[in-house]
C-alpha atoms as a printed R data frame, in Angstrom:
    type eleno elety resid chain resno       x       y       z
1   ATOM     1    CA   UNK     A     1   8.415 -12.653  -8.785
2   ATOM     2    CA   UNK     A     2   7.091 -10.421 -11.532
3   ATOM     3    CA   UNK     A     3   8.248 -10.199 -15.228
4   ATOM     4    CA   UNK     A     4   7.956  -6.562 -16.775
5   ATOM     5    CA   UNK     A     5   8.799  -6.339 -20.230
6   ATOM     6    CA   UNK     A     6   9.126  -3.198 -22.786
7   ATOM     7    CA   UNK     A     7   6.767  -3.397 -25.382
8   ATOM     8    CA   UNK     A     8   5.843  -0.273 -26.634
9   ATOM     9    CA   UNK     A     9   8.524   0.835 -28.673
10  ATOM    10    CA   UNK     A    10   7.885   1.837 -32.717
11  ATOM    11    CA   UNK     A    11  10.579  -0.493 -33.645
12  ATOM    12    CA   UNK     A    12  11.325   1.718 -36.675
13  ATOM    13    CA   UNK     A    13  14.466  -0.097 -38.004
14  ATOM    14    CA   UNK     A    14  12.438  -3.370 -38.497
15  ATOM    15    CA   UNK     A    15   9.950  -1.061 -40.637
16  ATOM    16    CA   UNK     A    16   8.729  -3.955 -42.853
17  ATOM    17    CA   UNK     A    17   7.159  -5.377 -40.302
18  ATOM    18    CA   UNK     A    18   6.214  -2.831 -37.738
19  ATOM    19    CA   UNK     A    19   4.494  -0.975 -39.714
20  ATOM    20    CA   UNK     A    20   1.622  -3.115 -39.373
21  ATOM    21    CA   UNK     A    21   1.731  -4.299 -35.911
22  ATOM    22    CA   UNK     A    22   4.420  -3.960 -32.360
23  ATOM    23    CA   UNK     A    23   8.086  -5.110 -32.646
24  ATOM    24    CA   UNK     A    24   7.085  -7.726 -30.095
25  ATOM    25    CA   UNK     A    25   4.649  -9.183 -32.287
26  ATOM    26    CA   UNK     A    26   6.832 -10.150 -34.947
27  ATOM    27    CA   UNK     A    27   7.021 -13.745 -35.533
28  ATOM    28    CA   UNK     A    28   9.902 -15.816 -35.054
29  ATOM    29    CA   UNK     A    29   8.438 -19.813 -36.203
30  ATOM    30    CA   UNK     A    30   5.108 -19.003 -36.236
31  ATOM    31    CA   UNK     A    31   5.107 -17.708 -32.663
32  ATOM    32    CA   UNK     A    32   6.305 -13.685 -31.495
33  ATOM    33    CA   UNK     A    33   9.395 -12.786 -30.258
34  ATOM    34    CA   UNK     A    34   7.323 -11.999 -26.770
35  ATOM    35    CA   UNK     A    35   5.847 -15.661 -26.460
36  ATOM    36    CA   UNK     A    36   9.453 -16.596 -26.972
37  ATOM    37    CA   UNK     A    37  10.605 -14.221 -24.107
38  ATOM    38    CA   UNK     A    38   7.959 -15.128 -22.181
39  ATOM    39    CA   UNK     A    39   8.826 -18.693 -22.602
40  ATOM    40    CA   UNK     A    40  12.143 -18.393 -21.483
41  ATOM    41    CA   UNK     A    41  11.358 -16.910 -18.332
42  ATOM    42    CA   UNK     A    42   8.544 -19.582 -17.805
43  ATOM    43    CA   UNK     A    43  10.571 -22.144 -18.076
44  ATOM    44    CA   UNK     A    44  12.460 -20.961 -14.437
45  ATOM    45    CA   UNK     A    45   8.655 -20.913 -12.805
46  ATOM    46    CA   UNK     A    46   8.401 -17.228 -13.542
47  ATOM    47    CA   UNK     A    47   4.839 -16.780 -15.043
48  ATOM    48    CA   UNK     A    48   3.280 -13.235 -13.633
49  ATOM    49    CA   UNK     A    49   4.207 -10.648 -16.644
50  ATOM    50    CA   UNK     A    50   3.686  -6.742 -16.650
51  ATOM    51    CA   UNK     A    51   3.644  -5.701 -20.221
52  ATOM    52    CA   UNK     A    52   4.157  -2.318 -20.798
53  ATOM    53    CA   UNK     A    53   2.443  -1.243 -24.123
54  ATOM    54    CA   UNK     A    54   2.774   1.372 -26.046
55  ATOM    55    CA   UNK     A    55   2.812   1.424 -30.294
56  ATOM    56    CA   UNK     A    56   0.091  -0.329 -31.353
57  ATOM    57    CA   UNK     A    57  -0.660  -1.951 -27.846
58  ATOM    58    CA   UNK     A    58  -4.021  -3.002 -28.782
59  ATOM    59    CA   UNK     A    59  -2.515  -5.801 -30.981
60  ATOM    60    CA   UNK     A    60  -0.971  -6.966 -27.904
61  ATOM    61    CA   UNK     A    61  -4.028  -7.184 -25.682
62  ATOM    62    CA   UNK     A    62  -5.602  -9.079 -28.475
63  ATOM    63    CA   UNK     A    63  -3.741 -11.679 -29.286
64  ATOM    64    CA   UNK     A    64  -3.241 -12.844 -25.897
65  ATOM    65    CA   UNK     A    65  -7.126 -12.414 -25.376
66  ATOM    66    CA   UNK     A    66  -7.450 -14.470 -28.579
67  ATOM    67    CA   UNK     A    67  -4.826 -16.948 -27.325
68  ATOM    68    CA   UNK     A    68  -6.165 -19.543 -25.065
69  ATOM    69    CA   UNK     A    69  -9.612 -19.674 -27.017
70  ATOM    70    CA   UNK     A    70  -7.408 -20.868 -29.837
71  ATOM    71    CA   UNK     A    71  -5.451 -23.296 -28.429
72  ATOM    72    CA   UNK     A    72  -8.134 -24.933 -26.107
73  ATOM    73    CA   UNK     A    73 -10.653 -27.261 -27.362
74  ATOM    74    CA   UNK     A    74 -14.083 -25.797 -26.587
75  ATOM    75    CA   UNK     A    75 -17.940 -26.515 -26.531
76  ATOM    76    CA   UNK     A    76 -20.446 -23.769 -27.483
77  ATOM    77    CA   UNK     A    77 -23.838 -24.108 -26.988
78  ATOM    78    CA   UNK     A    78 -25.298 -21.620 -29.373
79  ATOM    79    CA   UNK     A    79 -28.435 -21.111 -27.797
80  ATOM    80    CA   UNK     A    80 -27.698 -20.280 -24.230
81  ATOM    81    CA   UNK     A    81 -24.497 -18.542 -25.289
82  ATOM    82    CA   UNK     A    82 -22.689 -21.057 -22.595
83  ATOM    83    CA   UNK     A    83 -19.020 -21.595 -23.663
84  ATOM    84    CA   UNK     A    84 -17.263 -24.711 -21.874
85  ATOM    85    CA   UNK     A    85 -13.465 -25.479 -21.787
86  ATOM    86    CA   UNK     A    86 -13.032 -28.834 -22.551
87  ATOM    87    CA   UNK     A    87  -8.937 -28.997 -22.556
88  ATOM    88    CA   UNK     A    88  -6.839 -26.095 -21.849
89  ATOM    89    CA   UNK     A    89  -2.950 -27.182 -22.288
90  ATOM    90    CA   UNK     A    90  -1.532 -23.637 -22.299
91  ATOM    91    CA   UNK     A    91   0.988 -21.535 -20.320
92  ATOM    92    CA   UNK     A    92  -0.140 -20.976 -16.673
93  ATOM    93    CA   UNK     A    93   0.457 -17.244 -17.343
94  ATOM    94    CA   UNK     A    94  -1.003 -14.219 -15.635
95  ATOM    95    CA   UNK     A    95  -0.547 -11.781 -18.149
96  ATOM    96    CA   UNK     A    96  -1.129  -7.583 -17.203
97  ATOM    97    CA   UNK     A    97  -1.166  -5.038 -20.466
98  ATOM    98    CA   UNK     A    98  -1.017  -1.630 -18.948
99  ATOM    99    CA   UNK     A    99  -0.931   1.103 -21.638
100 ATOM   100    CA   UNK     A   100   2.048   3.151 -20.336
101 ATOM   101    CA   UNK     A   101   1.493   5.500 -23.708
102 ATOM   102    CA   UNK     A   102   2.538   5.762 -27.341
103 ATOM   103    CA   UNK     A   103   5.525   8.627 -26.782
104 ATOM   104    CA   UNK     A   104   6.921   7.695 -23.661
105 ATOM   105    CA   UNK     A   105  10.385   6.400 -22.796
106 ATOM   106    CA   UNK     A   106  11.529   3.598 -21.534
107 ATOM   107    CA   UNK     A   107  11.986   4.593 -17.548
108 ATOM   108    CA   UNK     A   108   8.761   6.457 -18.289
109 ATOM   109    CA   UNK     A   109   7.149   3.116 -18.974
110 ATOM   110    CA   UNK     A   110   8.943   1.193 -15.963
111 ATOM   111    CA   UNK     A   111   7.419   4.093 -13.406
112 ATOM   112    CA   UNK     A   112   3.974   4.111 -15.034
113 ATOM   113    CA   UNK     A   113   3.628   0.160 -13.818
114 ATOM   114    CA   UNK     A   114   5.077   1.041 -10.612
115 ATOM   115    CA   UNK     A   115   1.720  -0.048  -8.782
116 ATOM   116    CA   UNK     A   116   1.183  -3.338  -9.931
117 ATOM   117    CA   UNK     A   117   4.734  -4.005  -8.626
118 ATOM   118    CA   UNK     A   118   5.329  -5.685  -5.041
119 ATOM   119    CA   UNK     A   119   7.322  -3.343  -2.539
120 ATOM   120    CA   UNK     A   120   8.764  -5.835  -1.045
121 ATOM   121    CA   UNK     A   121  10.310  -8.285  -3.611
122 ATOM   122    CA   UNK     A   122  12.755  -7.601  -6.651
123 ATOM   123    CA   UNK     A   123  11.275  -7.581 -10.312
124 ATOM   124    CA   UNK     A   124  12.971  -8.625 -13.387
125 ATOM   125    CA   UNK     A   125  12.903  -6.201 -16.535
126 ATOM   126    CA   UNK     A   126  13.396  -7.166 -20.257
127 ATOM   127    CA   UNK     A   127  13.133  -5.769 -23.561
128 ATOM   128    CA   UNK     A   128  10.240  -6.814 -25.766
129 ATOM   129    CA   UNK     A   129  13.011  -7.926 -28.910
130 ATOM   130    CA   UNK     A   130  15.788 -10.114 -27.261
131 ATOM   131    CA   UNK     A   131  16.403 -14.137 -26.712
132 ATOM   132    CA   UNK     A   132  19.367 -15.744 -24.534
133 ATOM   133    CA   UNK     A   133  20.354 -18.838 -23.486
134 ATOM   134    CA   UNK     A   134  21.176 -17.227 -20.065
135 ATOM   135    CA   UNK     A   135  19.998 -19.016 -16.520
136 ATOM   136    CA   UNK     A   136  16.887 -17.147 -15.475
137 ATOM   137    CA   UNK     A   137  16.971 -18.642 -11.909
138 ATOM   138    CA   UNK     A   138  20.935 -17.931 -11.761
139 ATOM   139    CA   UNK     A   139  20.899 -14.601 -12.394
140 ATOM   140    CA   UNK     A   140  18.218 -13.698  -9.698
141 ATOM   141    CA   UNK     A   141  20.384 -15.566  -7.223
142 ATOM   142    CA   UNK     A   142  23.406 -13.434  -8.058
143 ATOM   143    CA   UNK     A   143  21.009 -10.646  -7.442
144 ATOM   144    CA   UNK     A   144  20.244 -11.800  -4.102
145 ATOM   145    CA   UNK     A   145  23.485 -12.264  -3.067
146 ATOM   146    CA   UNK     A   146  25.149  -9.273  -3.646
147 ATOM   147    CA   UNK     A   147  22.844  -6.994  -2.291
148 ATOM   148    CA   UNK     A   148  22.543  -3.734  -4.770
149 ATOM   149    CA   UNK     A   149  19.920  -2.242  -6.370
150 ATOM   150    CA   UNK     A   150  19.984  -3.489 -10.138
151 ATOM   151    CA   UNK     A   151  21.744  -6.432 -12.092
152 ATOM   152    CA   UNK     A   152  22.184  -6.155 -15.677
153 ATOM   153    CA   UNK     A   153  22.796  -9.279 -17.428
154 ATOM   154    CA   UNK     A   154  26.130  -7.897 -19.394
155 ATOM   155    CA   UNK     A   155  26.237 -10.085 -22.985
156 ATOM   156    CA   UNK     A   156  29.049  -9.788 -26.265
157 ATOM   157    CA   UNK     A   157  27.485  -7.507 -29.173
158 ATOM   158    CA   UNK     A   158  29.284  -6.785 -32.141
159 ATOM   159    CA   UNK     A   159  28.946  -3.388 -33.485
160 ATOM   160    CA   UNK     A   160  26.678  -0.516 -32.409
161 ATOM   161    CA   UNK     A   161  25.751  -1.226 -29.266
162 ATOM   162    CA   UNK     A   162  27.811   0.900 -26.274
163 ATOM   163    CA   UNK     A   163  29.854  -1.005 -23.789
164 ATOM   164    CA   UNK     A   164  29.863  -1.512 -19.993
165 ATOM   165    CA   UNK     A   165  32.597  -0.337 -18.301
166 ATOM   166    CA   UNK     A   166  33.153  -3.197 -15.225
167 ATOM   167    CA   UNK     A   167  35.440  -3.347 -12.217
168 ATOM   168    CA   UNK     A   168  36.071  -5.636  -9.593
169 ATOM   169    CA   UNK     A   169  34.461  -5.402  -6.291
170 ATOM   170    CA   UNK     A   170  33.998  -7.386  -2.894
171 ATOM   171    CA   UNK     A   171  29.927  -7.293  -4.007
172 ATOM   172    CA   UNK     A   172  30.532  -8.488  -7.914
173 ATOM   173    CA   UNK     A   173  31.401  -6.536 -10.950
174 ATOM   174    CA   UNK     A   174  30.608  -2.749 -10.757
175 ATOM   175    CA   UNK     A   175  29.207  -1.394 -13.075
176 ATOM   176    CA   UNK     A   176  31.457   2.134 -13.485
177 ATOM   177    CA   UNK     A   177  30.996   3.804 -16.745
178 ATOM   178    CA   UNK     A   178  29.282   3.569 -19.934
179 ATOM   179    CA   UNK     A   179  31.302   4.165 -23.241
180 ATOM   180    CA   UNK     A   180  30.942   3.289 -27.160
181 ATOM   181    CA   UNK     A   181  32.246  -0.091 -27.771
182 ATOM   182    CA   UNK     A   182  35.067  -0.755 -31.143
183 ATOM   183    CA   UNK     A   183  33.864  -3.811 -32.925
184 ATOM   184    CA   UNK     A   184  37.110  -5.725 -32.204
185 ATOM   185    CA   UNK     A   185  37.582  -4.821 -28.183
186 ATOM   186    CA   UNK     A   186  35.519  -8.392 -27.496
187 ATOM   187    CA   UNK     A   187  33.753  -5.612 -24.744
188 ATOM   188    CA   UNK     A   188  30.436  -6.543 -22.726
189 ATOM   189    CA   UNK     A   189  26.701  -4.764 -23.584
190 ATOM   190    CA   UNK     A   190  23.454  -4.371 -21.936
191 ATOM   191    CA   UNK     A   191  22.026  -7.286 -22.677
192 ATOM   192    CA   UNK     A   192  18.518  -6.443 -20.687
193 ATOM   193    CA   UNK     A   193  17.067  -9.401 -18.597
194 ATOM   194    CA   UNK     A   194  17.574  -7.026 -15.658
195 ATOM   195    CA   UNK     A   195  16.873  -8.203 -11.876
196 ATOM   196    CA   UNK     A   196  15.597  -4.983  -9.853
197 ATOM   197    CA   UNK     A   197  14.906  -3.803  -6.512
198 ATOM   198    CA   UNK     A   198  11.774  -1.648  -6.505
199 ATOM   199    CA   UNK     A   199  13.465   1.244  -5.330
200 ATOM   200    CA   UNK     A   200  15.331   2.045  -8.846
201 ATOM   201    CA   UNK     A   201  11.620   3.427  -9.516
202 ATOM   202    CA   UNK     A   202  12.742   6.459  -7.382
203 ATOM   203    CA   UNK     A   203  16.103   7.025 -10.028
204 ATOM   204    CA   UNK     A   204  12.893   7.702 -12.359
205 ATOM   205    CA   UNK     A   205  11.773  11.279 -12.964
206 ATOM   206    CA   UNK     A   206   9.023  10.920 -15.935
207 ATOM   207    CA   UNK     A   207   7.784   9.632 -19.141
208 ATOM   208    CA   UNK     A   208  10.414  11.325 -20.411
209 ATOM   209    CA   UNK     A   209  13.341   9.442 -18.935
210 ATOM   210    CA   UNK     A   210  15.141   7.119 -20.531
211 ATOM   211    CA   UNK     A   211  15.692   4.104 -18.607
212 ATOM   212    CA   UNK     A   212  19.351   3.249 -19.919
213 ATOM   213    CA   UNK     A   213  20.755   7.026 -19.828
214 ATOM   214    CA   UNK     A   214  20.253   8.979 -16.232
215 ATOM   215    CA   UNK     A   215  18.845   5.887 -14.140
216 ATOM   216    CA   UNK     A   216  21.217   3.474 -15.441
217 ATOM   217    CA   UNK     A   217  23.949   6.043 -15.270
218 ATOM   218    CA   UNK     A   218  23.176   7.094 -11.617
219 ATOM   219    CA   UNK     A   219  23.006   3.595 -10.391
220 ATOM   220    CA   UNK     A   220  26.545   2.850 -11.945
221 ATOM   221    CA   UNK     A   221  27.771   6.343 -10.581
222 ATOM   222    CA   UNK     A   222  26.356   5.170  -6.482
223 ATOM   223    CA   UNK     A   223  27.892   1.570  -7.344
224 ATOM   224    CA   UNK     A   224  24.463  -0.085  -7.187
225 ATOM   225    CA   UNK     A   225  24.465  -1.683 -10.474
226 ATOM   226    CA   UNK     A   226  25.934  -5.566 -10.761
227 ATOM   227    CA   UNK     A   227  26.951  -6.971 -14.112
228 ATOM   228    CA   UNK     A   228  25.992 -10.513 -14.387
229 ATOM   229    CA   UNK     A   229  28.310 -11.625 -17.266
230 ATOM   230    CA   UNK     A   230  26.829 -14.030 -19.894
231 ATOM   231    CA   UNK     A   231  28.928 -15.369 -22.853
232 ATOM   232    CA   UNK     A   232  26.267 -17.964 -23.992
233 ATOM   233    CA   UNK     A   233  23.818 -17.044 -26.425
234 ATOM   234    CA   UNK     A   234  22.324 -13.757 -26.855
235 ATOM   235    CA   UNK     A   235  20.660 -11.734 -29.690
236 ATOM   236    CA   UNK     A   236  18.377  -9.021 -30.339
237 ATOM   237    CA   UNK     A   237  15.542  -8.730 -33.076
238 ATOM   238    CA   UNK     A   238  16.615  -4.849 -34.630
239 ATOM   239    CA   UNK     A   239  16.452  -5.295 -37.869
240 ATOM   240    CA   UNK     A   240  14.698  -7.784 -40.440
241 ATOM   241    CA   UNK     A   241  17.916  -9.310 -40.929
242 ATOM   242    CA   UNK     A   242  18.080 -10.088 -37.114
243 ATOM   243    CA   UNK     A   243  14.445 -11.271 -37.661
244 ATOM   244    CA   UNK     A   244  15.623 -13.848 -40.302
245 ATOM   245    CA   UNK     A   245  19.225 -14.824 -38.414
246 ATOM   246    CA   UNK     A   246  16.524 -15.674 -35.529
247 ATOM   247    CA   UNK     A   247  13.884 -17.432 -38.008
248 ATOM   248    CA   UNK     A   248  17.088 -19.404 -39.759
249 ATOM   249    CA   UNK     A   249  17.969 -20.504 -36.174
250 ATOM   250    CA   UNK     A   250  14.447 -21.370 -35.191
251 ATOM   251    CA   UNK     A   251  13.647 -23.354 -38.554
252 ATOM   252    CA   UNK     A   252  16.948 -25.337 -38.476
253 ATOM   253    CA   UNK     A   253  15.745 -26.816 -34.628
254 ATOM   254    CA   UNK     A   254  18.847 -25.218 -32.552
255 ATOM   255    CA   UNK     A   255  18.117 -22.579 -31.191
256 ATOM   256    CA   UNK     A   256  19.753 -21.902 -28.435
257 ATOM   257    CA   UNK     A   257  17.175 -19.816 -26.569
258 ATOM   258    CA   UNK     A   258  15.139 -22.743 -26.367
259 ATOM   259    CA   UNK     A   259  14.786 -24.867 -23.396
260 ATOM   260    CA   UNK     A   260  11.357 -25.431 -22.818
């Protein structure tokens, strides 16, 4: 199964640092939020990733291209120009960078990867700025199971972040209407780490759609998008002080998005 994830976003309230290179770049212990992501998802066998780029999308192809000359021991024989892997301990990742272009939208970015997609088998979607604790492999079983279109893993957010409106259903909870959420109503958000059939392409129209407004909203509106709730661990990286809540966590050795 293939891993999309966002990545092309300015990231403008997290200014200090990406001003100088992509949201997903930024470093949480020494590593960026995307290898963290990326991580997560590996550790539930899921190692074929689809990163849309965007902002500054060249930084993104390079430090992956950079990335297993760095952490592999090598031999170079400087006269033939012959290069020989001697131990290569990293991820087992096929990684695609498609530039899906510096002004378009998120749904815009999801449609312009459409082809490297299967037809035939669901996809998971995530944003390039958010960690969980949340069972990879569980959630694409729920998925399975009931049958609709889209899951949205549905997390607790205090603060500016609008809230899911769920119901009960014979299939799992519908998702019925999207709302802004009061800090104290304890409601759920879209948390990302979507599972998706490959026909919600077709609820696309451009590069101008925004992936969580008309899709989202249509899905909800034909009862083809399942919240899977999640009240373990969850956090985005929005602002620098997100980036240091993160880095604190990280540094102090419990961080719960870590179970590789």
């Amino acid at each position: 199964m293939k891993v999309v994830i966002l990545a092309g976003g300015y990231g403008t309230r997290i200014s200090e640092e990406s001003a100088i290179r992509p949201k997903p770049l930024v470093e949480i212990g020494g590593k960026p939020i995307l290898w963290h992501i990326m991580k997560i998802y590996s550790r539930y066998g899921l190692n074929d990733f689809i990163i849309c780029c965007g902002y500054k999308g060249n930084l993104i192809k390079q430090y992956f291209k950079n990335y297993a000359f760095d952490l592999c021991d090598i031999s170079l024989d400087l006269y033939s120009g012959r290069t020989e892997i001697l131990r290569n301990g990293i991820e087992p990742w096929k990684i695609t960078m498609i530039d899906t272009g510096q002004e378009t939208m998120t749904g815009g970015r999801i449609k312009r990867i459409a082809r490297y997609l299967d037809p035939d088998e669901p996809f998971c979607l995530t944003y390039g700025d958010g960690v969980t604790d949340v069972n990879i492999a569980d959630v694409i079983d729920f998925h399975k199971s009931h049958g609709k279109l889209a899951t949205v893993t549905a997390v607790h957010q205090p603060g500016r972040f609008g809230a899911l409106g769920i119901a009960p259903s014979d299939t799992g909870p519908l998702v019925q209407a999207f709302r802004e959420k009061r800090n104290e109503d304890g409601s759920y958000i879209n948390g990302g780490y979507f599972v998706l059939q490959p026909e919600v392409i077709d609820y696309i129209d451009g590069d101008d759609t925004v992936w969580e407004q008309e899709p989202l909203k249509r899905l909800a509106a034909e009862n083809q998008l399942i919240a899977y709730r999640h009240d373990g661990f969850w956090q985005n990286m929005d602002t620098l002080r997100d980036r240091n809540l993160l880095e604190a966590m990280w540094n102090s050795k419990e961080a719960p998005w870590k179970a590789w």
